[in-house]
C-alpha positions as CSV (number, residue, x, y, z in Angstrom):
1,X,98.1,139.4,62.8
2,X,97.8,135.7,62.4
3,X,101.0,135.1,63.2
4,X,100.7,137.3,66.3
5,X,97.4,135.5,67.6
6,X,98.8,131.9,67.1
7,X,102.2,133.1,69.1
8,X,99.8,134.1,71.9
9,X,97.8,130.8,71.9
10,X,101.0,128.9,72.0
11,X,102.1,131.1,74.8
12,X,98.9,130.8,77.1
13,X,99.2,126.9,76.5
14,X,102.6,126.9,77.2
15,X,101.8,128.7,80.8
16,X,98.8,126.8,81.5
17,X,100.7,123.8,81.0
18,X,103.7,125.2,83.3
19,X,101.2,126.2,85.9
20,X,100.6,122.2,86.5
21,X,104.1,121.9,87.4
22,X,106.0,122.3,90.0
23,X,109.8,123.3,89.3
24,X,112.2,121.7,91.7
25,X,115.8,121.6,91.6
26,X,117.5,122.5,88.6
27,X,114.6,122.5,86.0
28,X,113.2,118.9,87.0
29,X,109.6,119.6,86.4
30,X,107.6,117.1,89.0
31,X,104.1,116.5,87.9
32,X,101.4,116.8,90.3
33,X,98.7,114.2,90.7
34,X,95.5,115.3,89.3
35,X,93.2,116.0,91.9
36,X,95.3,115.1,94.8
37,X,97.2,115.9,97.2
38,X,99.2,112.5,98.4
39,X,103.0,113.8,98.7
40,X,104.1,112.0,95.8
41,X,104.4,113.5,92.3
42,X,102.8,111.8,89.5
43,X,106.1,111.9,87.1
44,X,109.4,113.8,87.7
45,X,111.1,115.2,84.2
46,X,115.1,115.3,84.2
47,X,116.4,117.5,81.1
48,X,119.1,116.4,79.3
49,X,122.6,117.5,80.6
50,X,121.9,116.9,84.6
51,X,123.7,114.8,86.4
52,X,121.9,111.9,88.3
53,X,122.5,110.1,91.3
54,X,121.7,106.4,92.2
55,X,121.9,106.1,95.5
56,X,122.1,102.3,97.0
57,X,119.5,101.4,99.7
58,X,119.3,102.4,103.0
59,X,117.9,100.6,106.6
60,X,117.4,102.8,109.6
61,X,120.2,102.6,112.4
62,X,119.7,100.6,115.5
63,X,117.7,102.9,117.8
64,X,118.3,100.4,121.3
65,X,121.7,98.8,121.4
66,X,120.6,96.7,124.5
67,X,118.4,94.6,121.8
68,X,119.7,91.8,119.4
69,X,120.9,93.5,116.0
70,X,118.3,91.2,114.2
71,X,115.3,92.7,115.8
72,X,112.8,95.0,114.8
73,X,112.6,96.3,118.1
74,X,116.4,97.2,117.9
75,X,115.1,99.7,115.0
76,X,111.8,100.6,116.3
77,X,108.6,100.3,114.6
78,X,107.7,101.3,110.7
79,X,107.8,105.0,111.1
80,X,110.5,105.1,113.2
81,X,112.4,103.2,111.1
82,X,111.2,105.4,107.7
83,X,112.3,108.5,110.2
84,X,116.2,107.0,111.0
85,X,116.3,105.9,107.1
86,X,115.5,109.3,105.9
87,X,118.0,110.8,108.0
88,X,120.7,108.4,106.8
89,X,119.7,109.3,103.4
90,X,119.9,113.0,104.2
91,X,123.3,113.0,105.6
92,X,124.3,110.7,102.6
93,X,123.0,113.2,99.9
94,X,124.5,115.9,102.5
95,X,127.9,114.5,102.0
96,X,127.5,115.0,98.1
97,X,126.5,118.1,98.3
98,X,122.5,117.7,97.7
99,X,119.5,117.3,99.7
100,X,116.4,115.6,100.3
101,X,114.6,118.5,97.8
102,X,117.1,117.4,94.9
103,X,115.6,113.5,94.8
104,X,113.5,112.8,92.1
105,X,112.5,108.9,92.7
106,X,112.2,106.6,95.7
107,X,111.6,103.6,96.2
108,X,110.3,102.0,99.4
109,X,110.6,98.3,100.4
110,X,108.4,97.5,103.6
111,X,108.5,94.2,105.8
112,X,105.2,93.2,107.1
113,X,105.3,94.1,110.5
114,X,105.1,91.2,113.4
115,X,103.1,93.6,115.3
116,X,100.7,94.2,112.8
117,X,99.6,91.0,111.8
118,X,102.5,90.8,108.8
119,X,100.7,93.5,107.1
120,X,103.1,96.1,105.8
121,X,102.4,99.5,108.4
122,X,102.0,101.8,105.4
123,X,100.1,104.5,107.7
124,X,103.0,104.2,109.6
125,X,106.0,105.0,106.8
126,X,103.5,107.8,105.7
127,X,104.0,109.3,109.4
128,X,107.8,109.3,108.4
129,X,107.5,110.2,105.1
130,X,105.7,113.4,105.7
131,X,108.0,114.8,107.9
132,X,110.2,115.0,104.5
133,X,108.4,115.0,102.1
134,X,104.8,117.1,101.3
135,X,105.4,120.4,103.4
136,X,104.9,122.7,101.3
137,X,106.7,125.3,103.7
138,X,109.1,123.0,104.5
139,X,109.7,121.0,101.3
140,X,107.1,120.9,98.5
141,X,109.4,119.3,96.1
142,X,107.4,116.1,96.2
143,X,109.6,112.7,94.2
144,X,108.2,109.5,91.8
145,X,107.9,106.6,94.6
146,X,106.9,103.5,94.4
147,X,105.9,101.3,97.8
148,X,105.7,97.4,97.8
149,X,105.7,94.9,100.9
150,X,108.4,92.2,100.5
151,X,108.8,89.0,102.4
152,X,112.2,90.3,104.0
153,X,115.1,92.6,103.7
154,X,118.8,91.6,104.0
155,X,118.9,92.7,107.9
156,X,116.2,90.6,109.3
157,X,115.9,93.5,112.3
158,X,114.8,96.0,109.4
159,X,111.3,96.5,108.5
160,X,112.3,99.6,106.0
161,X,114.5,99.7,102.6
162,X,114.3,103.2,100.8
163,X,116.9,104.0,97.9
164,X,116.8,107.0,95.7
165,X,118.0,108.9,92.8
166,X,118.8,112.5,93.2
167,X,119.4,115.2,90.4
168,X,122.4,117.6,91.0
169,X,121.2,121.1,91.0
170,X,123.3,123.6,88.7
C-alpha cells in the first residue's frame, strides 16, 4: 500500500511537472516562462543522443537592388530585415531537412537603427519574429534567444544578424 501511494505521488509530480512543458521536436522539452507569454521559452532541454545543428549567422537579402549594397535601405528597415533573415534561415534548415519548429536557440544581433535615433528597433524584429515564432496554430514551438544591440555587423547595410542551433528530429 505504501509502495502503491508513493508510485502515485511520484506519478502526479511527474505529470504536473510535464504539464509545464511544452514538447517540441524530438523530445526537446522547451520551458515556458512563468507567467508569460513573450514567444521565447525560458530553457530548451536536448536529450542525450540528438544530433545538433550550429548554424552560422544570417543577414537578410538586399530587398532594392537600385540602392548601394552597404545601405540599410537596400535591406529595409528592422522587421523587414528580421522577416528576409528568417526566411534565409528557413530555406537553410529546409535544405537539411529541418525547420524553423526544430531550432532550439537563437541569437539575435541588432544595429541601432539611423532612423531611430541609433537605438536598436526591437518592437520592430518582434514584428518579424512573430510571424515565426509564438503562433500557437502556426508554430508554438517557442526557442532560447538572446537579443543584444551591437555597434555594427560585418555588412554595414545590415541592421540584423540571427544564428541558430537546431535539434534533428528522429
Amino acid at each position: 500500500m505504501k509502495v502503491t501511494s508513493g508510485l502515485l505521488l511520484c506519478a502526479a509530480a511527474l505529470m504536473v511537472t510535464l504539464g509545464a512543458c511544452d514538447r517540441g521536436a524530438a523530445d526537446v522539452i522547451r520551458h515556458k516562462n512563468p507567467g508569460s507569454n513573450f514567444p521565447i521559452a525560458m530553457a530548451v532541454e536536448v536529450p542525450a543522443g540528438k544530433t545538433t545543428v550550429y548554424m552560422s549567422g544570417a543577414g537578410a537579402a538586399i530587398a532594392d537592388k537600385t540602392l548601394p549594397p552597404t545601405s540599410p535601405a537596400a535591406y529595409g528597415d528592422t522587421k523587414a530585415q528580421t522577416i528576409s533573415t528568417l526566411e534565409k534561415i528557413r530555406a537553410q534548415l529546409q535544405s537539411l531537412n529541418l525547420d524553423m519548429k526544430d531550432v532550439v536557440k537563437m541569437t539575435v544581433f541588432l544595429v541601432g537603427d539611423p532612423a531611430k535615433e541609433g537605438k536598436m528597433d526591437f518592437a520592430g524584429f518582434m514584428e518579424g519574429y512573430t510571424k515565426y515564432f509564438g503562433d500557437a496554430a502556426k508554430q508554438p514551438n517557442l526557442p532560447a534567444r538572446s537579443t543584444v544591440q551591437i555597434p555594427a555587423l560585418a555588412n554595414p547595410g545590415w541592421l540584423v544578424e540571427i544564428e541558430v542551433t537546431a535539434v534533428r528530429p528522429k
